[in-house]
N, C-alpha and C positions, 0 to 999 in steps of 0.2 A: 347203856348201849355201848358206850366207851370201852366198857372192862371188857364184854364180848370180844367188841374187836382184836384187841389185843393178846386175851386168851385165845382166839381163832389164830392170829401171827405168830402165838409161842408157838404151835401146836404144828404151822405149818413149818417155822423153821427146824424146831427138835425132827420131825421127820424127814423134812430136806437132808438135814445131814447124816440123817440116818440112811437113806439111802446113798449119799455120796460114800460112807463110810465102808459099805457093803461092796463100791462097783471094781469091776476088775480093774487091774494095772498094769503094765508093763514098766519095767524099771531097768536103766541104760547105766553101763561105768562105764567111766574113761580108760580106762586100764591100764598096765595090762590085768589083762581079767577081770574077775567081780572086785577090784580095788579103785582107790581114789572117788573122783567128783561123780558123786552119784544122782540121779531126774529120775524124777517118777513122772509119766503119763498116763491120765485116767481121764482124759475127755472122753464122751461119744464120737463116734465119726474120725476121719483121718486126722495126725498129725503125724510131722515131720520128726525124726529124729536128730538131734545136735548131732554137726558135723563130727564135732571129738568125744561123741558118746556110742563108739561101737568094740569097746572090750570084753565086755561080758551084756550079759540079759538074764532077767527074769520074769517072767508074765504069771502073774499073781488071779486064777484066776477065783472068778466070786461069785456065777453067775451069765456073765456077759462073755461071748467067744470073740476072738478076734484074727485078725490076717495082717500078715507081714508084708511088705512089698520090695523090691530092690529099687524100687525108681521113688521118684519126692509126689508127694501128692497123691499117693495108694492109684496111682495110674497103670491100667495092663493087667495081668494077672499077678493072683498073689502067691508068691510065693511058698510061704507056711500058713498055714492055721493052727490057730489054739483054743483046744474045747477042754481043757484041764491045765494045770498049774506047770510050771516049769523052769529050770534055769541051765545056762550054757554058760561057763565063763570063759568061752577060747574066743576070740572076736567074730562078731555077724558082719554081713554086708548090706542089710534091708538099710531102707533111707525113709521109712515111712511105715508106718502100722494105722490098723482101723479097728477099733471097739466098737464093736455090733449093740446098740442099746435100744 
């Protein structure tokens, strides 16, 4: 009964990460441009962008759309959306993005 279980837990983490692996991203430089300290963001749902990560962007995507915001907290309307892959490296002003999952 033991070994069950734990071949059920391999099975569910090799998949977990299988689909983490899959999920879209958005990815932030410091800049200027696509250079320097780079974050990758792939949660569901909103998060915030670092203050000193708006030189470049790239939204990776894999599946999952997402919307940009100018304000913290994906509050208001959003600005852009992304239903395909993309990068810009002249600096954005969005302060928050949201991955639709």
């Amino acid at each position: 009964m033991a070994g069950k279980m734990v071949l059920v837990l391999v099975v569910l983490v090799v998949v977990g990460s299988m689909i983490t692996a899959n999920a879209s991203y958005f990815d932030t430089w410091a800049g200027p441009g696509c250079n320097n300290r780079l974050e990758r963001y792939s949660a569901c749902g909103c998060t915030n962008v670092g203050a000193s990560q708006h030189g470049g962007y790239s939204f990776g995507y894999q599946g999952q759309t997402a919307a940009a915001y100018n304000t913290a907290n994906c509050q208001g309307v959003a600005h852009t959306r992304f239903s395909g892959s993309v990068q810009d490296c002249s600096g954005f002003g969005w302060n928050s993005f949201f991955i639709q999952c």
